[in-house]
Structure formats: structure tokens, C-alpha cells
C-alpha positions in Angstrom: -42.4 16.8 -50.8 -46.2 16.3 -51.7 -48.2 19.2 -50.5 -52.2 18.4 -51.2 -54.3 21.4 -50.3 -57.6 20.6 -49.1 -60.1 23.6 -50.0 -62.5 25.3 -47.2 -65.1 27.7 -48.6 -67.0 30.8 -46.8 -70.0 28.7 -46.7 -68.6 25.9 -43.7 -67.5 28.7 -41.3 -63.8 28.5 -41.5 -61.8 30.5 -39.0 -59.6 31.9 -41.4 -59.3 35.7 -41.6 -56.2 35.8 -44.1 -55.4 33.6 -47.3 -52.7 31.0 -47.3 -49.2 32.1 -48.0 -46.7 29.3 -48.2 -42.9 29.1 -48.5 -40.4 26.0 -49.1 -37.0 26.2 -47.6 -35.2 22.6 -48.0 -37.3 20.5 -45.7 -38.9 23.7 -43.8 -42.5 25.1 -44.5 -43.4 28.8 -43.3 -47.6 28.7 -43.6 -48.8 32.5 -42.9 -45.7 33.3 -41.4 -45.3 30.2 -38.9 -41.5 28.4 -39.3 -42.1 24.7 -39.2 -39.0 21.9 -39.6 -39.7 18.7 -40.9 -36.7 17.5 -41.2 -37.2 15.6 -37.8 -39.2 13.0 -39.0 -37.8 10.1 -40.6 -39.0 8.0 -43.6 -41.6 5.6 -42.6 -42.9 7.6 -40.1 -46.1 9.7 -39.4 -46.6 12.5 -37.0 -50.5 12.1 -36.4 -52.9 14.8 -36.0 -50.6 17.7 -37.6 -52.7 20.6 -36.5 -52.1 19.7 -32.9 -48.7 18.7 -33.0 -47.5 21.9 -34.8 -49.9 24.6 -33.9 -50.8 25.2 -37.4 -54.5 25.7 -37.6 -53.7 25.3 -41.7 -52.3 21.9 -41.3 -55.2 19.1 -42.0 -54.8 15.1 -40.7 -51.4 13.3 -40.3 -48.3 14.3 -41.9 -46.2 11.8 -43.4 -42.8 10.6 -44.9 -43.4 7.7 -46.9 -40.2 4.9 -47.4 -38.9 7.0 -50.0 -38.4 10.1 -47.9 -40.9 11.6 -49.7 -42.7 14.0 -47.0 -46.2 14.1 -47.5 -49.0 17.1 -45.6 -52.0 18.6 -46.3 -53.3 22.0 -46.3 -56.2 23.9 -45.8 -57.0 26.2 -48.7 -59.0 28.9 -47.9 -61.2 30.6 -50.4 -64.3 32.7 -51.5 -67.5 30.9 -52.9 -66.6 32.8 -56.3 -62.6 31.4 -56.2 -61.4 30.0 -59.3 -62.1 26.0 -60.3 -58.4 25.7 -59.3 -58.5 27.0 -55.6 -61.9 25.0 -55.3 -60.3 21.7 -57.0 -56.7 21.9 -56.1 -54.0 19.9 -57.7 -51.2 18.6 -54.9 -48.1 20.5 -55.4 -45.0 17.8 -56.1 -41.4 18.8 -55.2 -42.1 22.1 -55.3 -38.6 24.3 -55.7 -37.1 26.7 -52.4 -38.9 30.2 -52.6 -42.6 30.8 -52.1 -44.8 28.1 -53.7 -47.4 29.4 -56.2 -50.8 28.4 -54.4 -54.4 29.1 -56.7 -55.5 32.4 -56.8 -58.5 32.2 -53.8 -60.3 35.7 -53.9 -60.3 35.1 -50.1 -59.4 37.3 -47.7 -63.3 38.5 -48.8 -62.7 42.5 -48.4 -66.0 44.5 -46.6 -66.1 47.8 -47.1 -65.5 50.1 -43.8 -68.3 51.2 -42.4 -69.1 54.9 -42.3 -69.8 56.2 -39.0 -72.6 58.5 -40.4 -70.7 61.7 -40.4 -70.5 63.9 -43.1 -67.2 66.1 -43.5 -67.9 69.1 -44.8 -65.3 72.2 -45.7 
């Protein structure tokens, strides 16, 4: 499996309210908590516009299976405009092992401070 993560930061508007959080199981990817099974499609083949056919807003272009078996996707990395060099410039994860998969650290979700409703609490 070949897992290339394509960065999106705060400055192009991405809908993303929470970071990425990925998991490997065999030939099974859970992205923010969403099971999908790509065991289904066979080498050679490609399952065109990914986002659409999964319903995985994180999943970017086709995902393929090259002749080798070799499952290939891309991701959409969200992060802050003051992430790390390696959330902004991503290496592809290769064969990562079952578990979760170590993904850049992205200082995204970006944290606001609540809002105080102007009352003061006194004793």
C-alpha cells in the first residue's frame, strides 16, 4: 500500500474542522473514523474519482492497484500555515504496518479561544 498525502493549508479554505487520523487494518483504511475496504478492487484496476465513490471528503483523485497489487490513494492532509516542513511537504507512507499510521504532526485542528459572553462572576 502507497498512501501519498496531499497537504491543504488554512489559507485555500479547506472544509476540514478536525485533523487527519488514519488506521491500517490488512487491506482496510479507517480516515477520521470512516471504515473503508479495499480489498474489492483488483490489481490493474482503478476506482476513479475516490472522494465520490467512498464518501470520504479526505480521499483526493483516483485510487489505484497497480499490476503488482500494490494499492495506491491519496490523502488530504490538513494543516495550519505554521505546521511543520513535514505536514507541508509530506513523504508517501509505503507499506505501512496494521495499527494507526503515524501521519506529520499538523498543528491543525487551529484551537480559538471561547468567547466570553461578557459576564463577570463574582463571589
Amino acid at each position: 500500500m502507497k498512501i501519498t498525502l496531499s497537504p491543504t493549508g488554512e489559507p485555500y479554505g479547506h472544509p476540514f474542522s478536525d485533523a487527519l487520523s488514519l488506521e491500517k487494518q490488512g487491506e482496510v483504511l479507517i480516515i477520521n473514523g470512516q471504515r473503508l475496504d479495499f480489498s474489492v478492487i483488483p490489481a490493474g484496476a482503478t476506482l476513479p474519482d475516490g472522494a465520490e465513490k467512498t464518501g470520504c471528503p479526505y480521499v483526493v483523485g483516483d485510487i489505484e492497484r497497480n499490476e503488482e497489487g500494490q494499492l495506491q490513494i491519496t490523502l488530504l492532509l490538513p494543516h495550519a500555515a505554521n505546521a511543520p516542513r513535514d505536514a507541508r511537504f509530506p513523504v508517501p507512507i509505503v507499506n505501512p504496518v496494521d495499527g494507526v499510521v503515524p501521519l506529520p504532526e499538523t498543528n491543525w485542528p487551529i484551537l480559538v479561544p471561547e468567547q466570553s459572553d461578557g459576564e463577570h462572576h463574582g463571589n
